[in-house]
C-alpha positions in Angstrom: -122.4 -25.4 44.8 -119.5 -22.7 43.9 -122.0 -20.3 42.9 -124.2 -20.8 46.5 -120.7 -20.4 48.8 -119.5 -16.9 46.6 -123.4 -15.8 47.3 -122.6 -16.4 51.1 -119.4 -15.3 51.2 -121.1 -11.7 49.8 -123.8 -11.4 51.5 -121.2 -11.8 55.2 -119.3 -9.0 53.6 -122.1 -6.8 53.2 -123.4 -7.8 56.8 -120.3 -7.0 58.5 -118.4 -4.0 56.7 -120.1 -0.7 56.9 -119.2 1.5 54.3 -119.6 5.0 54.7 -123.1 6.3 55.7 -125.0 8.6 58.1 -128.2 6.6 58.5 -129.5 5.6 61.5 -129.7 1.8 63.2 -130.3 -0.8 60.2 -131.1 -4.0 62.2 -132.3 -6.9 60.7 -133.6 -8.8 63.9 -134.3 -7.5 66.9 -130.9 -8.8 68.6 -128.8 -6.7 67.2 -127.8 -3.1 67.4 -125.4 -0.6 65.9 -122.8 1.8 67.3 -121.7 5.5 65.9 -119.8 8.3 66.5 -116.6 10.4 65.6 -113.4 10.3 65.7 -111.3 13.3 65.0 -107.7 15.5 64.4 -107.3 18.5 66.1 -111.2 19.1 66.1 -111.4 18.0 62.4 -113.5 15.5 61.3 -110.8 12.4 60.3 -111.7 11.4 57.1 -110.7 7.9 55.0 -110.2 5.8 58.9 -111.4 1.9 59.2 -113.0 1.6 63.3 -113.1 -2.2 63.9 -115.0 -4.0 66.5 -112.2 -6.3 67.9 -113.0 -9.8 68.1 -115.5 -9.3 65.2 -115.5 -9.1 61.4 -117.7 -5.7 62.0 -116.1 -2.2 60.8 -116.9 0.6 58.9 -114.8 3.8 57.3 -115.4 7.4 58.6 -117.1 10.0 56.6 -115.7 13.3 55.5 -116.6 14.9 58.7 -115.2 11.7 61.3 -118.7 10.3 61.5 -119.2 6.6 61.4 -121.3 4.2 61.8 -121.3 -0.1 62.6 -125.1 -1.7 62.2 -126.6 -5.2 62.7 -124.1 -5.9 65.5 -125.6 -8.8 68.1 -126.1 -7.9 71.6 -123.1 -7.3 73.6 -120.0 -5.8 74.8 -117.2 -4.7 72.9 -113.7 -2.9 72.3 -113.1 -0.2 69.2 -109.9 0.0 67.3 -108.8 2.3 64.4 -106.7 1.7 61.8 -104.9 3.2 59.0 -101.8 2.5 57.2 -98.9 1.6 59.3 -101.0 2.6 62.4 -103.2 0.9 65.0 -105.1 2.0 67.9 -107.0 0.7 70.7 -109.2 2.0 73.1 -109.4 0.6 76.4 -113.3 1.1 77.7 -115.5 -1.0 76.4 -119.2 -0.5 74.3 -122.6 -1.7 75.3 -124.7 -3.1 72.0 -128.4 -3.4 73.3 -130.6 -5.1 70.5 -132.9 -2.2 68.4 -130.9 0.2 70.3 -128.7 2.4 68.7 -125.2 3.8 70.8 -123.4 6.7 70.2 -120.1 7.9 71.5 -118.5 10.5 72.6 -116.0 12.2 70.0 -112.9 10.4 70.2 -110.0 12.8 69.2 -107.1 11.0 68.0 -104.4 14.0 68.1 -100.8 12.7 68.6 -100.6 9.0 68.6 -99.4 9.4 64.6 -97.9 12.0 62.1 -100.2 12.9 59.0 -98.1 14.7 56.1 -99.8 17.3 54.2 -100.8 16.1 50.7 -101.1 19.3 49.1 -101.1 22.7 49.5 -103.7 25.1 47.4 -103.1 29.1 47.0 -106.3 31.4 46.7 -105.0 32.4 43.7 -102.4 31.4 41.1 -102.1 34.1 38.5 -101.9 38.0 39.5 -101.6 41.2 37.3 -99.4 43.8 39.2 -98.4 47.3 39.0 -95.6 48.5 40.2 -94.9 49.3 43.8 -98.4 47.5 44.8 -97.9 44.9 47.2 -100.9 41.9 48.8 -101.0 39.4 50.9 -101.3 35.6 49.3 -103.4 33.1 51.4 -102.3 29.1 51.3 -104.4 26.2 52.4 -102.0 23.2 53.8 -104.4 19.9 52.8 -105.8 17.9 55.0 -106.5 20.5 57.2 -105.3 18.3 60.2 -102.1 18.1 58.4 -99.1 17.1 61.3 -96.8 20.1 60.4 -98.3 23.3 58.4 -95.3 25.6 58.2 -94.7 26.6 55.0 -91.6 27.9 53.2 -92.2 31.0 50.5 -89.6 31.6 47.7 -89.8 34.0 44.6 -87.7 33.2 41.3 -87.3 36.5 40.6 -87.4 38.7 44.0 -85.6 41.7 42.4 -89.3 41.9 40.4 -91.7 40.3 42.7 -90.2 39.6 46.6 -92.3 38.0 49.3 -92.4 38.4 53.2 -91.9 34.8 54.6 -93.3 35.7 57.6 -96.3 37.7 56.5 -97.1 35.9 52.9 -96.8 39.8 51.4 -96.0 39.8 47.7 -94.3 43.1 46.7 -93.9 44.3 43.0 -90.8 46.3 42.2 -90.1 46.0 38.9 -91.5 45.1 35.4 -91.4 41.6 34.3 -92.9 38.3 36.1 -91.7 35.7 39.1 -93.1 32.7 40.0 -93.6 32.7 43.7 -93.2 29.2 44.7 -95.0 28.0 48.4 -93.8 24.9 49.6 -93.9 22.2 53.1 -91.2 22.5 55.2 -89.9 18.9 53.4 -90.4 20.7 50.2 -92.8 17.6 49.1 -95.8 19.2 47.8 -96.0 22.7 46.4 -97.8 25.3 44.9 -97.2 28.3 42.5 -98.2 32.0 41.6 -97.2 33.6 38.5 -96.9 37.4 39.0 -97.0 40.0 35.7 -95.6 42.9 37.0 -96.3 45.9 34.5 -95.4 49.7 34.2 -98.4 51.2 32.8 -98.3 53.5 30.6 -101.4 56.2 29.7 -103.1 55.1 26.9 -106.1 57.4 26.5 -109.8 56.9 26.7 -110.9 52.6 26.8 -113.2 51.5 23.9 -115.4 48.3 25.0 -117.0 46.4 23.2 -119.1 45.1 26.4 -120.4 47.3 28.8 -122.1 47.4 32.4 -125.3 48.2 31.2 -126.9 48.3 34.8 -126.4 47.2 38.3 -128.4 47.2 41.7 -128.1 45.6 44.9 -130.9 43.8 46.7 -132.2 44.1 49.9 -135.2 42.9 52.6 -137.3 44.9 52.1 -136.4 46.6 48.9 -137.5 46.5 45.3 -135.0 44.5 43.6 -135.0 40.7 44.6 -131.4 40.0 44.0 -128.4 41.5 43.1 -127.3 41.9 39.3 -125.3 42.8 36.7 -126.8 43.6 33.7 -123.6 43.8 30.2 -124.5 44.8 26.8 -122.9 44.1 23.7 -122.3 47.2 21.4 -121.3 45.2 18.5 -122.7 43.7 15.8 -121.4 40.3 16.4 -121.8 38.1 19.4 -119.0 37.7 21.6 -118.4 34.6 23.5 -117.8 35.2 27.6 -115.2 32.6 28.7 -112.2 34.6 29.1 -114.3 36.9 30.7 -114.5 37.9 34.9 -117.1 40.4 36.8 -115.1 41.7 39.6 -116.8 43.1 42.2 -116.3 44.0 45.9 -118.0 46.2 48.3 -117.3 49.9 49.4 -117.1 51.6 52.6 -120.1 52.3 54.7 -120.4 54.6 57.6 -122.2 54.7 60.8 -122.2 56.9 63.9 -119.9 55.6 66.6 -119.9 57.1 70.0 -119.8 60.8 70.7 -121.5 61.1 67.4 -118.4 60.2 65.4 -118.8 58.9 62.0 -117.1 55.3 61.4 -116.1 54.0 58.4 -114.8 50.4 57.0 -112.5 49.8 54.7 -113.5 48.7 51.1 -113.6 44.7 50.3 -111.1 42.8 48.5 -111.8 42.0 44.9 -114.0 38.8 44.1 -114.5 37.3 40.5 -117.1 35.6 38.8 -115.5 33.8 35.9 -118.0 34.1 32.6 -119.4 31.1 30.7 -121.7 31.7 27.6 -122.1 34.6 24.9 -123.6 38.1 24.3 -125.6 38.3 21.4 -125.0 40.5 19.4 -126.8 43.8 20.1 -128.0 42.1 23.6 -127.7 41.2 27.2 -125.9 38.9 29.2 -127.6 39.3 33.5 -124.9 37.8 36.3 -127.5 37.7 39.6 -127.1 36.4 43.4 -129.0 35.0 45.2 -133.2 36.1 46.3 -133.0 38.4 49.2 -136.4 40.0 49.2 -140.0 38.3 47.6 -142.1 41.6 47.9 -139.7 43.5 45.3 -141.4 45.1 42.2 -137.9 44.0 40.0 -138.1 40.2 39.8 -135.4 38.7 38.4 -136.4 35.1 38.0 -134.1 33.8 35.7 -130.2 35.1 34.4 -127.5 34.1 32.2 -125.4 32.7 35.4 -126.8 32.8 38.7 -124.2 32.9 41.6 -125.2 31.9 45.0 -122.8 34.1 47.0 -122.8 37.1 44.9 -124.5 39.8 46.8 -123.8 43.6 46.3 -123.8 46.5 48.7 -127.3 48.6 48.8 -125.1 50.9 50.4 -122.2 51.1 48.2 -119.9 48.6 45.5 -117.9 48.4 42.7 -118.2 46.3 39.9 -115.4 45.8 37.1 -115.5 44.0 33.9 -112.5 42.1 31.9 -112.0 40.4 29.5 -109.4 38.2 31.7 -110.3 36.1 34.6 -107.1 37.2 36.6 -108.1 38.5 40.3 -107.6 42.1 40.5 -104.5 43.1 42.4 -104.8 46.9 41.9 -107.0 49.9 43.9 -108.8 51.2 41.1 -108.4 49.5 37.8 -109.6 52.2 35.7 -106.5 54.1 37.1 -103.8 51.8 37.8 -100.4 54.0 37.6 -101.8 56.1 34.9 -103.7 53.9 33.0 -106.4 50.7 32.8 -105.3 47.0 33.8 -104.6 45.4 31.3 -108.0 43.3 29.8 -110.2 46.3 31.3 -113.5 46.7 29.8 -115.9 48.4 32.2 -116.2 49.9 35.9 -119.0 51.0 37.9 -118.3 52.7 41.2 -121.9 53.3 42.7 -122.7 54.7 46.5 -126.1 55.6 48.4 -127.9 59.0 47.6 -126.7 59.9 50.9 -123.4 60.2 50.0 -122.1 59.0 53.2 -120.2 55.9 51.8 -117.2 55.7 49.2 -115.8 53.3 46.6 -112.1 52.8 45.9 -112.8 51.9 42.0 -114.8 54.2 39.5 -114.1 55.8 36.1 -113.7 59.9 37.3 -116.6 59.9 40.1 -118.8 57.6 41.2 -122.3 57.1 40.9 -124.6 58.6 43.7 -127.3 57.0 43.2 -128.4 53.6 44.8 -130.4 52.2 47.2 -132.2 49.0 48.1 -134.8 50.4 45.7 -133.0 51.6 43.0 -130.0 50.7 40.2 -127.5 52.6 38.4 -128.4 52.2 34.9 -126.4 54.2 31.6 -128.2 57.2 30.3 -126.9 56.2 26.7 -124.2 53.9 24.9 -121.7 56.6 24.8 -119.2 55.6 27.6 -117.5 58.8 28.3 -115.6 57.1 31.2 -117.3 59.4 34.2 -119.6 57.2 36.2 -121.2 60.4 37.2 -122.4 61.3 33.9 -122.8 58.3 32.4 -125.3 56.6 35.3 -128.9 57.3 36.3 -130.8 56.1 39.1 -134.1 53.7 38.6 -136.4 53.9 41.1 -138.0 50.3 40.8 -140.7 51.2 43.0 -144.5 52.1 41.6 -144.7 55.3 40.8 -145.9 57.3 43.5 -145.3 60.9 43.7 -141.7 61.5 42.9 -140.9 58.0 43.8 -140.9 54.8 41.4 -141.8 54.8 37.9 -144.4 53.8 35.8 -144.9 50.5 34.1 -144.0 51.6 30.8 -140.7 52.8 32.0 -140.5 49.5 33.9 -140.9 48.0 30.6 -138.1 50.0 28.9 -135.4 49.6 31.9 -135.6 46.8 33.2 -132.5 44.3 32.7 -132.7 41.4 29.8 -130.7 38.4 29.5 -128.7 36.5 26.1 -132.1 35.1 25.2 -133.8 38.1 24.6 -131.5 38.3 21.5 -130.7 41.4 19.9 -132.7 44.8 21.3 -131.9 48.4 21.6 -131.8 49.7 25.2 -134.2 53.3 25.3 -132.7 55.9 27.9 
C-alpha cells in the first residue's frame, strides 16, 4: 500500500513540474494543452526562474536563454507568476489553455521589479608579459550578464610598475617588476585578477628553437588550400611535449581603394592564442588547422594534430608566432620587443600577398611576400637565419600549369605532415 501511494505521489510530480526543456506540446489526452514563452532581463534571456500556473500545482524553470515551457495543462484559463528567492511576481492578464493546442506568449521582460547582484566577474585574460612603456586595454565580463549594477572598480598593487586607467581599463607598464591588477564590483564582493611581468629586455643575439614554423597558408573559397594551418617541426632528436606551448596568431593590414582612388588600410588584429596539447616527435610534425573553407582545393588537409574551429588566417596577410608559454602576447612584434625576443619566443612568421599591398606588424627582419589563397610560405631549409624573407618560399598548391602550381612529386615532398607521421626529413 506504501509502495502504491509513493508511485502516485511521483508520477503527480512528474505530471505537474516541467523541468527545463524546449519540446513542443506533450499532451497526454486530448484536453489538455501546454503554454510557453520567455521571460527576460534587460533583453537577456533569465535563466534558473520557476513560472507557476496559480491555482495549480503546474510550473516549470526557464532555460538558459528565458525559454520555458508548462505541458499537459487541462483546458482553461489561467494567471502566471514567477518566482525566485525572496521575490514574487504576478501578472495580471490571464492565458487561454485550448486542449492539443499549444500557447505561446509574448516575451515578458521582467527589468526592475528586483535587484540581481553580479556573481562573478571574468577578465579576458589573467597573466600578461610586458615591456616597458607598452600599454593595452583589459576587457571584463560582469556575470550574469543582466547583472543589476556593472560598474566596476580597477586597482593595481603596484601602480609605480603597472598603473591602470579606471575609466578606460588601459594597463600601462613603467617599470620592471610585476603588479597584480585587481578588478572588482562596486561592493567589492566578487573579483578578479591580472598578474603583469613587466620586463626590460635586454639584446640577446640570434634565438635558437628547437621547434619551428615549418609552413603556413591561409584558406580561401575558391583557393587551393582547404583550411588554414600551421605546420611546426621539431629539429631535435627527442620528442618534445606541447602543453606549455601557444600559436599566436593575428591578422595584418589589408588595403583597398577608397574614394578618389585613395588606398585604405586597417589596422593589424590583436593577438589570439591557441594553447598546445600533445608532442612533436622527434624529427617530426605537429599541424594546428581551422576550419574547411573551400572543398575544390588541391591541399586537403583532412586530419591535424588539433583542429580549431575559429582559427582562420588572412590569404591576404597574418602573422603567426610560436612560444613556448601560453601567456597572450602584449607586445607589437615579438621578435623585437625593446631590443630583443619575448621571453618564451620560439618562432615568427610575418607573411603578406605577392602584391605587396598589405603589411604585418610581427616578422623576424622582413616579411614574407609570398601568399595567396593558393599558396603557403614554407622554409627553404632548417637553418633559421631569423629573416622571414630568406628563410620562406612560396608553394603554389595548384597543378602545375605553366608557371603556376607544381607537380605531384613536389606535392609529395611539401606538403604539411602531422605527429603521426613520426620522424621524416623535410626536402626543400
Amino acid at each position: 500500500m506504501k509502495l502504491s501511494k509513493l508511485l502516485f505521489f511521483i508520477l503527480i510530480i512528474v505530471f505537474t513540474f516541467n523541468v527545463c526543456s524546449k519540446s513542443g506540446i506533450v499532451s497526454i489526452e486530448s484536453m489538455t494543452g501546454s503554454i510557453n514563452g520567455t521571460i527576460t532581463i534587460d533583453g537577456y534571456g533569465a535563466e534558473g526562474f520557476t513560472v507557476i500556473v496559480l491555482g495549480t500545482s503546474f510550473m516549470a524553470v526557464t532555460c538558459e536563454d528565458g525559454i520555458f515551457w508548462i505541458n499537459n495543462l487541462p483546458e482553461g484559463s489561467y494567471r502566471l507568476g514567477i518566482t525566485s528567492v525572496n521575490f514574487t511576481l504576478f501578472f495580471n492578464e490571464t492565458v487561454d489553455v485550448i486542449g492539443g493546442r499549444e500557447t505561446h506568449l509574448t516575451s515578458k521582460d521582467i527589468s526592475g521589479f528586483f535587484f540581481i547582484r553580479a556573481e562573478s566577474v571574468e577578465l579576458d585574460v589573467n597573466e600578461i608579459i610586458m615591456a616597458i612603456g607598452e600599454n593595452m586595454t583589459l576587457n571584463a565580463t560582469v556575470i550574469p550578464k543582466y547583472a543589476t549594477i556593472k560598474d566596476l572598480i580597477w586597482v593595481s598593487s603596484k601602480p609605480d610598475i603597472v598603473s591602470v586607467d579606471m575609466l578606460t581599463n588601459k594597463i600601462t607598464a613603467n617599470a620592471e617588476g610585476t603588479a597584480v591588477i585587481t578588478v572588482s564590483t562596486v561592493d567589492s564582493s566578487k573579483t578578479a585578477v591580472c598578474t603583469v611581468k613587466v620586463m626590460q629586455y635586454v639584446s640577446s643575439g640570434p634565438v635558437e628553437s628547437s621547434v619551428l614554423i615549418l609552413q603556413a597558408g591561409a584558406s580561401g573559397t575558391d583557393g587551393a588550400i582547404n583550411r588554414s594551418f600551421v605546420e611546426l617541426y621539431n629539429t631535435t632528436n627527442s620528442p618534445i611535449d606541447l602543453g606549455t606551448f601557444s600559436l599566436q596568431y593575428a591578422a595584418g593590414t589589408s588595403s583597398s581603394t577608397g574614394q578618389g582612388g585613395i588606398w585604405l588600410r586597417n589596422e593589424v588584429q590583436p593577438w589570439q592564442v591557441i594553447n598546445l596539447v600533445g608532442t612533436i616527435p622527434a624529427g617530426g610534425s605537429f599541424l594546428i588547422a581551422g576550419e574547411i573553407t573551400s572543398s575544390a582545393g588541391r591541399l586537403q588537409i583532412e586530419t591535424a594534430d588539433q583542429i580549431i574551429p575559429d582559427f582562420r588566417l588572412s590569404n591576404r596577410s597574418f602573422q603567426v608566432a610560436l612560444l613556448s608559454n601560453k601567456i597572450l602576447l602584449s607586445v607589437t612584434n615579438p621578435f623585437n620587443a625593446g631590443g630583443a625576443p619575448v621571453a618564451g619566443f620560439m618562432d615568427l612568421l610575418g607573411a603578406i600577398n605577392t602584391a605587396g599591398t598589405d603589411g604585418v606588424d610581427a616578422y623576424e627582419t622582413a616579411p614574407a611576400e609570398i601568399i595567396s589563397q593558393q599558396a603557403s610560405a614554407r622554409r627553404n631549409s632548417l637553418i633559421d637565419t631569423n629573416n622571414n624573407t630568406s628563410d620562406f618560399v612560396r608553394i603554389d598548391y595548384r597543378i602545375r600549369q605553366g608557371s603556376n602550381g607544381i607537380t605531384d612529386e613536389v606535392f609529395e615532398k611539401v606538403k604539411p605532415r602531422k605527429s603521426t607521421d613520426g620522424t621524416w626529413e623535410p626536402q626543400f
